[in-house]
C-alpha positions in Angstrom: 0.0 0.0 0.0 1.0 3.5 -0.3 3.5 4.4 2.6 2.0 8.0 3.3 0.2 8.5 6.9 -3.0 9.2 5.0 -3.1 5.9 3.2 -3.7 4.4 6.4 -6.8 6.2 7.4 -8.1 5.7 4.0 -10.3 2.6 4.6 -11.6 3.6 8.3 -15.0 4.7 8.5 -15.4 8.2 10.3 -15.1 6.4 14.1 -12.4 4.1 13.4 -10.4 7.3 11.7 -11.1 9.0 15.1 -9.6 6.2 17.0 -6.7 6.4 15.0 -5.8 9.7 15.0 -6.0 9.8 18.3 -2.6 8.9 18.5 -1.7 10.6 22.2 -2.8 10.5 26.0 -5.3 8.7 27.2 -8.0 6.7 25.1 -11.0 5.0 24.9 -12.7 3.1 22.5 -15.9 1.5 23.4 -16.5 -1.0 20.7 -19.5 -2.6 19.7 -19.8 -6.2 18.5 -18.3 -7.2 15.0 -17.6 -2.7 14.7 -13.9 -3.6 13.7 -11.8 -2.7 16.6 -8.7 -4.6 16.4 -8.6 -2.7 12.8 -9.2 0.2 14.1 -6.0 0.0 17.3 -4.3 -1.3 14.3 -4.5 1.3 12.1 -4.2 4.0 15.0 -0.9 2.3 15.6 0.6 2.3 11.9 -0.7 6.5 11.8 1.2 7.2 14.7 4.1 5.3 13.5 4.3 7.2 10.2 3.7 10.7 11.2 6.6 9.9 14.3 4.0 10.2 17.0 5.2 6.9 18.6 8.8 4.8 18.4 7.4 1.4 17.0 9.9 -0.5 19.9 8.1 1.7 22.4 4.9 0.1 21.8 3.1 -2.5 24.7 -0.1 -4.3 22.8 -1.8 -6.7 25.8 -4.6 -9.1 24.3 -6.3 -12.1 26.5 -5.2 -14.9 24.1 -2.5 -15.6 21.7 -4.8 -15.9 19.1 -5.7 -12.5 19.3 -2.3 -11.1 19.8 -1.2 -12.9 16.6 -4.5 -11.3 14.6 -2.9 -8.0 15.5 0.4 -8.6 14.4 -0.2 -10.1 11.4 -2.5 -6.4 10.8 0.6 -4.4 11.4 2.3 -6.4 8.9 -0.1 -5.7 6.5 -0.4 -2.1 7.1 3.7 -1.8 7.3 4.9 0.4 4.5 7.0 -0.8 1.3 10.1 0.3 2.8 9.8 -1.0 6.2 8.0 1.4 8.8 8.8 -0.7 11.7 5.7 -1.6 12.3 7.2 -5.3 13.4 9.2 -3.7 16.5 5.3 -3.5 18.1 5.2 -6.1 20.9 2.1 -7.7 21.0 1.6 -10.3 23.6 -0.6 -11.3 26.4 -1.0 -10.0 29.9 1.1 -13.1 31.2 3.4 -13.7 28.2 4.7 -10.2 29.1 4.9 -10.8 32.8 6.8 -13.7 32.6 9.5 -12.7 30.1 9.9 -9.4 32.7 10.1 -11.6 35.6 12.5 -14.1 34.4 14.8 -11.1 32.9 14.7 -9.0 36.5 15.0 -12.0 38.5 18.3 -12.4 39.0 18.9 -8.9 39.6 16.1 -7.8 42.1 15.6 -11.6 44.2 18.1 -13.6 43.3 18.9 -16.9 42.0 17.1 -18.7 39.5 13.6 -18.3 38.7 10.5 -19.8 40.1 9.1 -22.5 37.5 5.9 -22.2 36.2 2.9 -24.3 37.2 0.9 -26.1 34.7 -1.9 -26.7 36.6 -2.4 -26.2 40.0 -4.4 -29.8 41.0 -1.7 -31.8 41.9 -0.6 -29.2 44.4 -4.0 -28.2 45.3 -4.5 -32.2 46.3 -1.4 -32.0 48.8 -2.5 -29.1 50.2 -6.4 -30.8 50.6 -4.3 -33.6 52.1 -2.1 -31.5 54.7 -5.5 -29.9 55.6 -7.3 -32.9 56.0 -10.1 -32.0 53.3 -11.4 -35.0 51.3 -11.3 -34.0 47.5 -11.7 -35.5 44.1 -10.8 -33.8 40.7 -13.8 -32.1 40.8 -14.1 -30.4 43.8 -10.0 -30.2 43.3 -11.2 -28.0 40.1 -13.5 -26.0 41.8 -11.0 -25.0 44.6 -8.5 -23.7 42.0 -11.2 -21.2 40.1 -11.1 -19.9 43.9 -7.7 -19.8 44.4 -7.5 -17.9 40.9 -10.8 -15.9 41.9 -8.6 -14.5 45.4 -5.5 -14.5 44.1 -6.7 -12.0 41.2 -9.1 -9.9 43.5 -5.8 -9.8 45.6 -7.4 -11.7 49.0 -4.9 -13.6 51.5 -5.9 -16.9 52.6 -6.1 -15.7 55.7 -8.9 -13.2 54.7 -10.8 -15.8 51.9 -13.7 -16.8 53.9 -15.0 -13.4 54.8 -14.3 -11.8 51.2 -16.0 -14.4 49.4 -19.0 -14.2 51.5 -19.1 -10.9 50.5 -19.1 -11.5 46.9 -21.6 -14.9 46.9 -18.6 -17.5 46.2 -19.5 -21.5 46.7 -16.5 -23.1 46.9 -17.1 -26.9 46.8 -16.1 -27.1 50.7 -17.3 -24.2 53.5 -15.8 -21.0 53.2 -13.5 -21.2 56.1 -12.1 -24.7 55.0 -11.6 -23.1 51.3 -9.1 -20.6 53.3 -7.4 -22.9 54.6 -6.6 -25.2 52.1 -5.5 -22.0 49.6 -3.5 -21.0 52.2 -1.9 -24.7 52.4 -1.3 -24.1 48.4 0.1 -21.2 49.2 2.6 -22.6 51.5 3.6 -25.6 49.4 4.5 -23.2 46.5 6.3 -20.6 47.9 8.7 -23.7 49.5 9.1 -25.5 45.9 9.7 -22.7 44.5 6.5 -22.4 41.9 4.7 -19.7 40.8 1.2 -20.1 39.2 -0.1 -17.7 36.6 -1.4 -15.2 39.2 1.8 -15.3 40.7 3.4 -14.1 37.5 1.5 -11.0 37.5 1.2 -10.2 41.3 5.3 -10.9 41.7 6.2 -8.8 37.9 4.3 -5.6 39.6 6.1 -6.4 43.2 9.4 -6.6 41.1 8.7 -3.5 39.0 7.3 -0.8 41.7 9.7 -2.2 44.5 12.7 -1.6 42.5 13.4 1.4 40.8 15.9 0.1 38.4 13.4 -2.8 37.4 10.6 -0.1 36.8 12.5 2.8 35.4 13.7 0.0 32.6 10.1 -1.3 31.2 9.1 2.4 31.0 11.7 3.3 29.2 11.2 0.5 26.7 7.2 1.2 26.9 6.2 4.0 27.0 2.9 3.7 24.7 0.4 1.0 26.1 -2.7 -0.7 23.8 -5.2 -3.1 25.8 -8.0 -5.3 23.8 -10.6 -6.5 25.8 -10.7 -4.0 28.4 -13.9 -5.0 29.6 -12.5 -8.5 30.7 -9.5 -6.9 33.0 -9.2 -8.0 36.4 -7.9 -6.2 39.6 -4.3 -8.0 39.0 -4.1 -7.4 35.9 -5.2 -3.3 36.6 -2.4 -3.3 38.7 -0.2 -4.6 36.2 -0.9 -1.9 33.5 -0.8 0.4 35.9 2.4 -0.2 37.1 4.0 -0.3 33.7 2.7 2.8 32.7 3.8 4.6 36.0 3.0 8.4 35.5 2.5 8.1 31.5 -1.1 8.1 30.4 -0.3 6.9 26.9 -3.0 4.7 27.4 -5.6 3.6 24.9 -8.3 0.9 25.8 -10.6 -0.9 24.0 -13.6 -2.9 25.0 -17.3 -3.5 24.9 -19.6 -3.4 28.7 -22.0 -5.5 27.1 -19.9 -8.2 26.2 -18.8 -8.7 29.9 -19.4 -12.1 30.3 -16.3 -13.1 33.2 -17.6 -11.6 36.3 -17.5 -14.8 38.1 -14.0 -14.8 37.6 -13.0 -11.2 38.7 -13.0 -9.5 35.5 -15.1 -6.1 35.8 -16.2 -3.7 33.0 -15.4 -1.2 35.7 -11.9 0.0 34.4 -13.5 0.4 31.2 -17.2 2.2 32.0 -15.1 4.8 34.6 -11.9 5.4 32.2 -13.1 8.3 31.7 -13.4 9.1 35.3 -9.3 8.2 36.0 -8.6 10.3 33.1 -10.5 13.7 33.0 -9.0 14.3 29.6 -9.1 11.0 28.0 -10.3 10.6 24.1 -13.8 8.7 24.1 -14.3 7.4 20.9 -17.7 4.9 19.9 -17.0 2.5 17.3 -21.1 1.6 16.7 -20.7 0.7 12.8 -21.5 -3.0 12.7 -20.2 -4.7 9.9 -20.3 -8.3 11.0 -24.7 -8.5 11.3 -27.4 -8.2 9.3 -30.0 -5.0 10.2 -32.1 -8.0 12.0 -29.6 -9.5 13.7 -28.1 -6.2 15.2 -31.6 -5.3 15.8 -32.7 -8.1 17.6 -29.1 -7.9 19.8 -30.1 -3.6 20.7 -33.5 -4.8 22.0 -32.1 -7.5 23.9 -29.4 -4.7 25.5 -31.7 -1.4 25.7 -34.2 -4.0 27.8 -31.7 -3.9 30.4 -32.5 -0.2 31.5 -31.3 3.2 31.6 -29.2 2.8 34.3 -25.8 1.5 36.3 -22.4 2.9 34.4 -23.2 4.5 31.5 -23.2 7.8 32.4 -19.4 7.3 33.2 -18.1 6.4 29.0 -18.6 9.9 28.0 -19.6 10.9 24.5 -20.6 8.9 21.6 -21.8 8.3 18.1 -25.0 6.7 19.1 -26.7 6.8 22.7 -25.6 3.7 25.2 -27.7 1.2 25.3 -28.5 -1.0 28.7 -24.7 -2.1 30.1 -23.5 1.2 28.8 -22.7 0.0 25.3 -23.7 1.5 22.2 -26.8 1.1 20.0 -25.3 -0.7 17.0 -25.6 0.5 13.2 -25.8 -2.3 11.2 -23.8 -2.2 7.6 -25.1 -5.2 6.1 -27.9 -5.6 3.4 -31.3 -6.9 4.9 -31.4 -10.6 5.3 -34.1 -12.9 6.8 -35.6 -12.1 10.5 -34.5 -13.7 13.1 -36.6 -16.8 13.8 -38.1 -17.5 17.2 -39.3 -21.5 17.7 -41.2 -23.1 20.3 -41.1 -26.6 20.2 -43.4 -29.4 23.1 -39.8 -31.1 24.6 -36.1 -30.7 24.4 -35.5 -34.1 21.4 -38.2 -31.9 19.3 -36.3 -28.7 20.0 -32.9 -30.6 19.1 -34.6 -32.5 16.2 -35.7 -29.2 14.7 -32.5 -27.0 15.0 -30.4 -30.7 13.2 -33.2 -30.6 10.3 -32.7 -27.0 9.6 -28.8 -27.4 9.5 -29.4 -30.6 6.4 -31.7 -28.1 5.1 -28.6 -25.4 4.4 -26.3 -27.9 4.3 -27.6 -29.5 1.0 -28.3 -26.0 0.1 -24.2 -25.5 -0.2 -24.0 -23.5 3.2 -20.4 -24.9 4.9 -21.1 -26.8 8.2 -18.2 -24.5 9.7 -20.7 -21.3 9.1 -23.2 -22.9 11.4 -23.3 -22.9 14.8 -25.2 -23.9 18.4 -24.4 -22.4 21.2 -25.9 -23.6 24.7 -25.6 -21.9 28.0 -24.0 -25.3 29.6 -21.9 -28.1 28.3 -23.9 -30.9 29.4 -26.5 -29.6 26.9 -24.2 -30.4 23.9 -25.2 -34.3 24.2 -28.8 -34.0 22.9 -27.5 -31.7 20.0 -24.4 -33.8 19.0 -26.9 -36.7 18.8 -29.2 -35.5 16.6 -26.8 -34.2 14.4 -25.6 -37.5 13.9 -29.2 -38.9 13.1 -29.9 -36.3 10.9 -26.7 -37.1 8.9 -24.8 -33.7 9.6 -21.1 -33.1 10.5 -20.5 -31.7 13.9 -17.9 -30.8 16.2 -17.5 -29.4 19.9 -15.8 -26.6 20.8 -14.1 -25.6 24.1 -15.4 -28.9 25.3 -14.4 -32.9 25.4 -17.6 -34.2 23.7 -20.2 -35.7 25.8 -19.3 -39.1 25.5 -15.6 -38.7 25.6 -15.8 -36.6 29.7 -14.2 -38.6 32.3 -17.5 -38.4 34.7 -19.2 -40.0 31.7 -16.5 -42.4 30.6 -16.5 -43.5 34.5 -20.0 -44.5 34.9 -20.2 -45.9 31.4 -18.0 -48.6 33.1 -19.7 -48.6 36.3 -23.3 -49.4 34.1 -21.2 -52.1 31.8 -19.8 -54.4 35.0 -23.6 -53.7 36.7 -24.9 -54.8 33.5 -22.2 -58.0 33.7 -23.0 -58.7 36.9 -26.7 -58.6 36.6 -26.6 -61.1 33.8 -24.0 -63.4 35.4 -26.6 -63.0 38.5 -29.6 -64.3 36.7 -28.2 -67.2 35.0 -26.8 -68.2 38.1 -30.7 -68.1 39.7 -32.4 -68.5 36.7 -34.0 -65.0 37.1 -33.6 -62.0 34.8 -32.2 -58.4 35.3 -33.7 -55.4 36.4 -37.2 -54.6 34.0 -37.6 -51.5 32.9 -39.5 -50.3 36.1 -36.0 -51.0 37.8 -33.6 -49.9 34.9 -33.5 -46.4 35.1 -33.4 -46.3 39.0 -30.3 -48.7 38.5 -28.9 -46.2 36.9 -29.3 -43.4 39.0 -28.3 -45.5 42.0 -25.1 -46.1 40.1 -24.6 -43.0 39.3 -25.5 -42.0 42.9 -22.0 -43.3 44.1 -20.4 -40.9 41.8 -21.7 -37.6 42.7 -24.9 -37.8 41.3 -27.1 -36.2 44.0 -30.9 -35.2 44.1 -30.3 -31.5 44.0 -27.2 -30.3 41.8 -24.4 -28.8 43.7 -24.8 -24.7 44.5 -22.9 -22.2 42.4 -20.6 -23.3 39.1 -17.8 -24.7 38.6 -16.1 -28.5 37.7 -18.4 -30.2 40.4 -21.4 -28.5 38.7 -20.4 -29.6 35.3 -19.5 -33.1 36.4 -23.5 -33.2 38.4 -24.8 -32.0 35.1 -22.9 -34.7 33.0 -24.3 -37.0 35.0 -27.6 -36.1 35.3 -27.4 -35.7 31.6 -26.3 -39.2 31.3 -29.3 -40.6 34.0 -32.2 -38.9 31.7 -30.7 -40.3 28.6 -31.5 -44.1 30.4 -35.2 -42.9 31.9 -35.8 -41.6 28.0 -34.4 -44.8 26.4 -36.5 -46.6 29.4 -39.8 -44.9 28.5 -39.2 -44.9 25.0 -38.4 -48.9 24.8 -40.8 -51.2 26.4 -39.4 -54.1 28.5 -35.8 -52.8 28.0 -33.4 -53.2 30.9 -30.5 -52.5 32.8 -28.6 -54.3 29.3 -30.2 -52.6 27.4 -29.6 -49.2 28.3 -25.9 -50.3 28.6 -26.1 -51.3 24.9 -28.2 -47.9 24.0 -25.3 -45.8 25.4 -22.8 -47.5 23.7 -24.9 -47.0 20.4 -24.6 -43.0 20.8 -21.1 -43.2 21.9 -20.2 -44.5 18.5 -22.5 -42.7 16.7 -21.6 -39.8 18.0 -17.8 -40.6 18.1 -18.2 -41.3 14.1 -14.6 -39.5 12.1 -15.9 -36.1 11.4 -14.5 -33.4 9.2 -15.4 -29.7 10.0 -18.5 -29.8 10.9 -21.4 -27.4 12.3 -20.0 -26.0 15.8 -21.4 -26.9 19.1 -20.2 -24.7 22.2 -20.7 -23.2 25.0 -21.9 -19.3 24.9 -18.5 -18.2 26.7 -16.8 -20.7 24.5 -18.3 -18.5 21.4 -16.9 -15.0 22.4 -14.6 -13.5 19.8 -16.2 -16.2 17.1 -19.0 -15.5 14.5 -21.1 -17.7 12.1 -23.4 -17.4 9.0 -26.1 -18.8 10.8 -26.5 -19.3 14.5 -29.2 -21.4 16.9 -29.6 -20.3 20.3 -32.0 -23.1 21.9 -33.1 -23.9 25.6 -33.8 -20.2 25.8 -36.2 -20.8 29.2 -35.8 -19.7 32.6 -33.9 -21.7 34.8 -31.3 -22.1 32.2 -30.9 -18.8 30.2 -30.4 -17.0 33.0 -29.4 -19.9 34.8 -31.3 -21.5 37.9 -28.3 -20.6 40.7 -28.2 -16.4 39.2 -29.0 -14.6 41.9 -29.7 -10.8 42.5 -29.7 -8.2 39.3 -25.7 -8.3 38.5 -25.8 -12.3 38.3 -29.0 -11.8 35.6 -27.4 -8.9 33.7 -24.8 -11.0 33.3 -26.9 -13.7 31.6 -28.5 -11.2 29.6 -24.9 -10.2 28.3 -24.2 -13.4 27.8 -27.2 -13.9 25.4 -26.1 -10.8 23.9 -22.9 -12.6 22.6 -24.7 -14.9 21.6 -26.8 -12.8 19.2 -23.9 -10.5 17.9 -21.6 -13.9 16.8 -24.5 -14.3 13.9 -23.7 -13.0 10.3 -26.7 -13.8 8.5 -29.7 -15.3 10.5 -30.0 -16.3 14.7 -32.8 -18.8 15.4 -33.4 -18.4 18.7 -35.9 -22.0 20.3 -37.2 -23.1 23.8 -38.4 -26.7 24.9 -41.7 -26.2 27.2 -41.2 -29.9 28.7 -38.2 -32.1 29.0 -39.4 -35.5 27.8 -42.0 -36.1 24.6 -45.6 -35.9 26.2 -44.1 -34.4 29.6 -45.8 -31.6 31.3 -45.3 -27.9 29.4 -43.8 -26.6 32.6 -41.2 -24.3 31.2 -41.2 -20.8 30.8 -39.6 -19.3 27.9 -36.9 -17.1 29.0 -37.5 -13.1 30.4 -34.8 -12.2 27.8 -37.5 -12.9 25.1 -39.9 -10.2 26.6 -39.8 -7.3 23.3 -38.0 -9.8 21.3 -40.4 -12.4 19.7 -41.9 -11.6 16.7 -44.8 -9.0 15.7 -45.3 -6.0 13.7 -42.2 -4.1 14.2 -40.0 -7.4 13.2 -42.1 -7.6 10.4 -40.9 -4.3 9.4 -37.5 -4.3 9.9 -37.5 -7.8 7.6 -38.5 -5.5 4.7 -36.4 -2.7 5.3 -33.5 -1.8 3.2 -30.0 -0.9 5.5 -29.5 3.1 4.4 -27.5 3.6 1.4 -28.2 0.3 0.6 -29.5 1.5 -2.9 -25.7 3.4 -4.3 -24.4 0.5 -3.8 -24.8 -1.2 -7.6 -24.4 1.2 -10.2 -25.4 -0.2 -13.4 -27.7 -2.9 -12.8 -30.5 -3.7 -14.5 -33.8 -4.3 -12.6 -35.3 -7.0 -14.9 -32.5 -8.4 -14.7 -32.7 -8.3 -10.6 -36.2 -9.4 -10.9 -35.6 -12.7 -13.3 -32.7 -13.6 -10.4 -34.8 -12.9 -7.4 -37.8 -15.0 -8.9 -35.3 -18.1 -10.2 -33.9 -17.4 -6.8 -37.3 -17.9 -5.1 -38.0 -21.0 -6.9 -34.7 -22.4 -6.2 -34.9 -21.7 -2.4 -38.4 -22.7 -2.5 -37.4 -26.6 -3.7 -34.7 -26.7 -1.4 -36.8 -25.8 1.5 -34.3 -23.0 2.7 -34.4 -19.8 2.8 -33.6 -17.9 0.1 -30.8 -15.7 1.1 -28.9 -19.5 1.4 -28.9 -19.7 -2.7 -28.0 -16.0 -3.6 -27.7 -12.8 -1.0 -29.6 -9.5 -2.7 -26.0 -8.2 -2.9 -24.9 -10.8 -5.2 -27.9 -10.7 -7.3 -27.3 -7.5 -8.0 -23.7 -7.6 -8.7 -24.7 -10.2 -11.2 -27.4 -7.6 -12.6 -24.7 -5.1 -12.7 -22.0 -7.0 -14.4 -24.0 -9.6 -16.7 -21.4 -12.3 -16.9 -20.9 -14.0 -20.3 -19.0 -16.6 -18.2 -18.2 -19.2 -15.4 -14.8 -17.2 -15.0 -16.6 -13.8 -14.8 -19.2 -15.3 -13.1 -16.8 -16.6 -10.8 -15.3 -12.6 -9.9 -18.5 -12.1 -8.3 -17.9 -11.7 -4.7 -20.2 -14.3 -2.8 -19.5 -17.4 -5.5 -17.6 -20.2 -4.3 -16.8 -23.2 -6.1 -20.0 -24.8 -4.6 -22.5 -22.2 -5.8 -20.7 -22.3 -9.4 -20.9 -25.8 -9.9 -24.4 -25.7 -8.4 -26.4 -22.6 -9.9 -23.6 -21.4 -12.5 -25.4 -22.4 -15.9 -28.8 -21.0 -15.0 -27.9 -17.7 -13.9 -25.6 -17.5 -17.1 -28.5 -18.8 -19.3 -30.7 -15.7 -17.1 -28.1 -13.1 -18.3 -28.2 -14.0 -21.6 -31.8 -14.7 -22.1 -33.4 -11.5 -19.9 -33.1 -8.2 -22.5 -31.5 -5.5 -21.0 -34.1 -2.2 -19.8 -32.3 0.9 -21.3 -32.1 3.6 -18.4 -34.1 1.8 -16.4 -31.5 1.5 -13.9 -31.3 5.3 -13.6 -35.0 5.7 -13.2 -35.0 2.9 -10.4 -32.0 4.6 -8.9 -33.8 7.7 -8.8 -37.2 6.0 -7.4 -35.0 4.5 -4.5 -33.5 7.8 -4.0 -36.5 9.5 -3.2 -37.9 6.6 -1.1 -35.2 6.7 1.4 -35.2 10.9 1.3 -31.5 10.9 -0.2 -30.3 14.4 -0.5 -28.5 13.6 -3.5 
C-alpha cells in the first residue's frame, strides 16, 4: 500500500479514523460487537508510526489470548509500508506472556537466583494441600477449589482473609468458606517452599518486582512508554495493577472494550476500568466504534432490544460521548452495515429431542443447500447440553464438532459411569443365570442407573454455584435422563439394554468427522462468529441460569445472550423446549430475555427494510435483470426448503445484474460465488443473463425512485 500517513486512514469509517488519530494521551474506545476494533488500534498504531507520534519499539499491545495477539500482528504487517515502517518492532503479547518474560529477565537482579518454574496446573498441588489440611477432595471439587484460588489471588485476597471476602461477593466453593481458606492458604505454602509460581503469581510478583525496585521499573518504562489493551472490559484487579504499574506516571494509554460483552464476572473481570476510564482520566479521548459490519439489520436489531431492555441505568453515564446513545450495560446502540437478510426466527417446540430434532433438520436443510457446516453454529448456555445436540446431528446425517469442550461421551464423569453401568450390566446377567432370574425390568432400569450413578456424585439437587463439580452433576444427570428416556421410549428394555443404547450414541456420536457445524458453550463463542446461529433452551432456569442470583448475576446472563446474538452474520434462530421429555408436562417458561424480542409488527418491518445507502451500492444494474434472479432465486430456495438468502444474497444478485457475466470465470469474480455455488447454480444464472433483455435507463430511473424513497439528498 501507499506508505503516506493518510493511506492508512483511508479505509476507516469516520469512528475508526477518530480512533486512529488519536494517537496521544489517554483513550477510549468502546467498541461494539463485530464494529472492527482490532482494525481500528491497528491502524491507529501504523498512523502514529508514520507521522513519528510513537517509536514502533516503544509500543506495549496486551490481548487475552495468543490468538488475538497474533490477529494484531499479522495487521501491522499488512499495514507496514513498502520500505519497512517498523511496524514489526510492536510487541504484541498477552498479559502473562509479558509478565513472565519481565520476571524471568529481572529475577536475578532484584531476588536472586534462578527463577520460580511455572505451574501447569495447579491440581496436583492443590490435592497436597487438601491432604495437609485434611479435606477430602476428588478432581472435581480439586477443580473447583483452584477457580477460587485464581478468583482470590486475582481480586488480591490472602488466605487468611478468603472466607470473609467471598462471602461478601456470593462465592461457593465446593467445601465451606472457612475450609476453602485454609486449604489456599496450604497451596500457598507448598508453592512458595518449591519454588513455583502459578499464573497469578506471575503477574502479582512482575508488579512487586517492577514498583519495589526502581531500576526494574524505570527500565520497562523506558522500553514502553505507549500502552494498547484489547478486551478491556474483561480486566481483572491484578491485571489493573499490572498496567498500571507499567505505565507509572504516563497516560499513553488507549483501551478498547465492549460493557456489554462482559461475560467473566464470576471470575474477577469487571467492565469497571472500562465504563469509569473516563473518570481516572479527566481528559481522555472517548471514541464509539457503533458501525456493525459483522450483522445483518435484523440480527443487530434483535441484539439492541435485547441490550436497551436492560435499563437506563448502572455505568453508563461514566463512558462519555458517543456516536449513538448507550444502550443498557453502557454499550452502544449498534448501526448495522449489512444488506437486509431474513428475520430472526423464534421456535417453540413441546420437549427438548423436538427442539434438538428441529434445530439438526434445519442445519441438512442449508447444508444440502451448499451452506459450509463451519458457518453454522449452536451455542448452549452449559456443556452438558451439547449431548442432545451432538446426537441428533448424527441422526440427521450432519457433521459436527465441539468446541471448548471434550464431547459428551468422551468426559471422564461420563466415561466413569459408562464402566460402572457395563460391569452392573455384567454382573446382573451373570446373577440371573446363576438363579435362573432375569435383570432389572424396565420399572427398575432407570433407578439402577441413577443409584449407580448416585456413588459418583450424582445427588438429588445439583451442587450450589458453578464450577467443575457443577459440570460433572450435570454430565451425569445428563447421562441418568438419557436411560429414563431410552426406558420410556423402549418397552421391557433393561438394565442391558440401556448399557447397549449408550454405547450406540457413543459411536454414533464418536463417528470421524471433518469440519462440521460448531457446538459450544456461549462463553466458548466470544470472539467467534457464524453465518447462521441457533440459540435453543432459551427458558428460565437455564438462560439466566437456575443458581443467578440478584440483578448483577441476571445482567450478566442477559450479556451473555447478547454474545450470543452478535456472533451471527446472516440469521439467529433463537428456540425453547416447554417440557423435557416427549408428552411431559409444558412446565417451562420461555426465557425473560424474550420479553420485546419475539416476533410481531415491528419485526415484520424491519425484515423489509432496506440498511440506508443500501441503494448506491450497484451502479449499473438492470432491474429485470434483478427481478428474473430474485424469482429463479425464489423457486430455487423454495425446492430446497431453505431460505432464500442461502442460494443467492440480494447483494450478489445485483452484482450479477450489474456485471451480466458472459462466463463461469466472470461469473466466478463475483464476490459471494464459491466453487459450490458455481458448480451448483452457475449455468442457470448465465443462461438468465443472456436470455433477460436489458431495460435501457431503467436503472437510472430505479435509482432515482429508491433515491426519493429513502429521502436521499442527492
Amino acid at each position: 500500500m501507499d506508505d503516506g500517513p493518510e493511506a492508512v486512514l483511508a479505509a476507516l469509517d469516520p469512528e475508526q479514523r477518530e480512533v486512529a488519530l488519536a494517537s496521544r494521551g489517554p483513550v477510549c474506545v468502546i467498541a461494539g460487537a463485530g464494529t472492527g476494533k482490532t482494525r481500528a488500534i491497528a491502524h491507529r498504531i501504523a498512523y502514529a508510526v508514520r507521522t513519528g507520534v510513537m517509536n514502533p519499539g516503544h509500543v506495549l499491545a496486551v490481548t487475552f489470548t495468543t490468538r488475538a495477539a497474533g490477529e494484531l500482528r499479522g495487521r501491522l504487517r499488512q499495514l507496514d509500508a513498502p520500505g519497512g515502517s517498523g511496524l514489526g518492532q510492536v510487541t504484541a503479547r498477552t498479559f502473562h506472556s509479558a509478565a513472565l518474560r519481565q520476571l524471568v529477565h529481572f529475577w536475578p537482579a532484584t531476588v536472586g537466583g534462578r527463577p520460580p518454574a511455572v505451574l501447569d496446573s495447579k491440581i496436583s498441588l492443590l490435592a497436597e494441600a487438601a491432604r495437609a489440611a485434611r479435606v477430602p477432595a476428588s478432581g472435581p471439587e480439586l477443580r473447583d477449589l483452584a477457580t477460587e484460588v485464581e478468583w482470590a489471588k486475582v481480586m488480591q485476597v490472602h488466605p487468611a482473609d478468603y472466607a470473609e471476602v467471598a462471602a461478601t461477593h456470593g462465592r461457593a466453593p465446593p467445601v465451606d468458606l472457612e475450609t476453602a481458606g485454609r486449604v489456599f492458604g496450604a497451596y500457598e505454602q507448598l508453592r512458595r517452599d518449591r519454588h513455583l509460581i502459578d499464573f497469578e503469581s506471575v503477574l502479582e510478583l512482575t508488579a512487586a518486582i517492577l514498583a519495589g525496585h526502581p531500576a526494574a521499573g524505570a527500565d520497562v518504562r523506558d522500553r514502553y512508554r505507549y500502552f494498547v489493551v484489547d478486551e478491556f472490559q474483561d480486566v481483572n484487579p491484578l491485571q489493573k495493577l499490572l498496567l498500571d504499574t507499567w505505565a507509572g506516571d504516563r497516560d499513553d494509554v488507549c483501551v478498547v472494550g465492549d460493557p456489554r460483552q462482559t461475560i467473566y464476572s464470576f471470575t474477577g473481570a469487571t467492565s469497571a476500568y472500562l465504563t469509569g476510564f473516563a473518570a481516572e482520566y479527566p481528559e481522555a479521548t472517548v471514541v464509539r466504534l457503533v458501525r456493525n459490519y459483522r450483522s445483518t439489520p435484523e440480527v443487530v436489531d434483535c441484539a439492541n432490544r435485547l441490550a436497551r431492555a436492560r435499563g437506563a441505568r448502572g455505568t453508563r453515564g461514566a463512558i462519555g460521548r458517543g456516536s449513538a446513545g448507550p444502550a443498557g450495560d453502557g454499550g452502544p446502540a449498534l448501526v448495522a452495515q449489512r444488506a437486509s437478510g431474513p428475520p430472526a426466527e423464534f421456535t417453540e417446540y413441546d420437549d427438548e429431542a423436538a427442539e434438538a430434532a428441529g434445530v439438526a433438520a434445519r442445519a441438512r436443510q442449508w447444508l444440502d443447500a451448499g451452506v459450509p457446516p463451519h458457518d453454522m453454529a449452536v451455542l448452549v448456555r452449559i456443556n452438558a447440553q451439547t449431548e442432545r445436540f451432538e446426537r441428533a446431528f448424527a441422526n440427521a446425517g450432519v457433521p459436527c464438532q465441539v468446541r471448548g469442550a471434550e464431547r459428551f461421551f468422551d468426559r471422564a464423569e461420563v466415561r466413569q459411569a459408562s464402566g460402572l453401568l457395563r460391569a452392573a450390566a455384567k454382573s446382573a446377567r451373570a446373577g440371573a443365570a446363576d438363579t435362573a432370574g432375569t435383570e432389572p425390568g424396565p420399572a427398575d432400569a432407570a433407578a439402577e442407573v441413577r443409584h449407580i450413578l448416585a456413588g459418583i456424585g450424582l445427588s438429588r439437587e445439583p451442587p450450589a454455584g458453578r464450577g467443575a463439580a457443577r459440570d460433572r452433576w450435570e454430565s451425569l444427570a445428563a447421562l441418568a435422563q438419557l436411560a429414563e428416556d431410552h426406558c420410556a421410549a423402549s418397552h421391557g428394555a433393561g438394565l442391558a439394554d440401556v448399557v447397549a443404547e449408550l454405547a450406540r450414541r457413543a459411536v454414533a456420536e464418536h463417528a470421524p468427522q471433518v469440519e462440521g457445524v460448531t457446538v459450544a458453550s456461549l462463553h466458548a463463542a466470544k470472539g467467534l462468529e457464524w453465518d447462521v446461529v441457533f440459540l435453543p433452551g432459551l427458558t428460565e432456569g437455564n438462560l439466566p441460569i437456575v443458581h443467578a442470583e440478584g440483578n448483577a448475576a441476571v445482567a450478566e446472563e442477559r450479556r451473555l445472550l447478547y454474545v450470543g446474538l452478535t456472533r451471527a452474520r446472516q440469521q439467529v434462530l433463537l428456540s425453547w423446549a416447554l417440557a423435557r421429555l416427549p408428552g411431559g408436562r409444558p412446565a417451562r417458561r420461555p426465557s425473560r430475555f424474550l420479553d420485546g424480542l419475539r416476533p410481531g409488527r415491528r419485526e415484520a418491518r424491519a425484515s423489509r427494510a432496506k440498511p440506508p445507502g443500501s441503494q448506491f451500492r450497484f451502479a449499473g444494474a438492470d432491474p429485470a435483470l434483478v427481478e428474473a434472479l430474485r424469482r429463479w432465486r425464489r423457486d430455487v430456495a423454495r425446492d430446497a426448503g431453505v431460505p432464500a438468502y442461502v442460494v443467492f444474497g440480494d447483494e450478489t444478485l445485483r452484482h450479477i445484474a450489474a456485471q451480466r457475466p458472459a462466463s463461469i470465470e466472470e461469473l466466478a469474480r463475483i464476490p459471494g460465488l464459491g466453487p459450490g455455488r458455481l458448480d451448483r447454480y452457475g449455468a442457470a444464472v448465465l443462461a438468465l443473463c443472456a436470455e433477460t433483455p436489458a431495460r435501457a435507463g431503467a436503472d437510472e430511473k430505479c435509482a432515482g425512485a429508491d433515491e426519493k424513497k429513502a429521502g436521499s439528498p442527492v
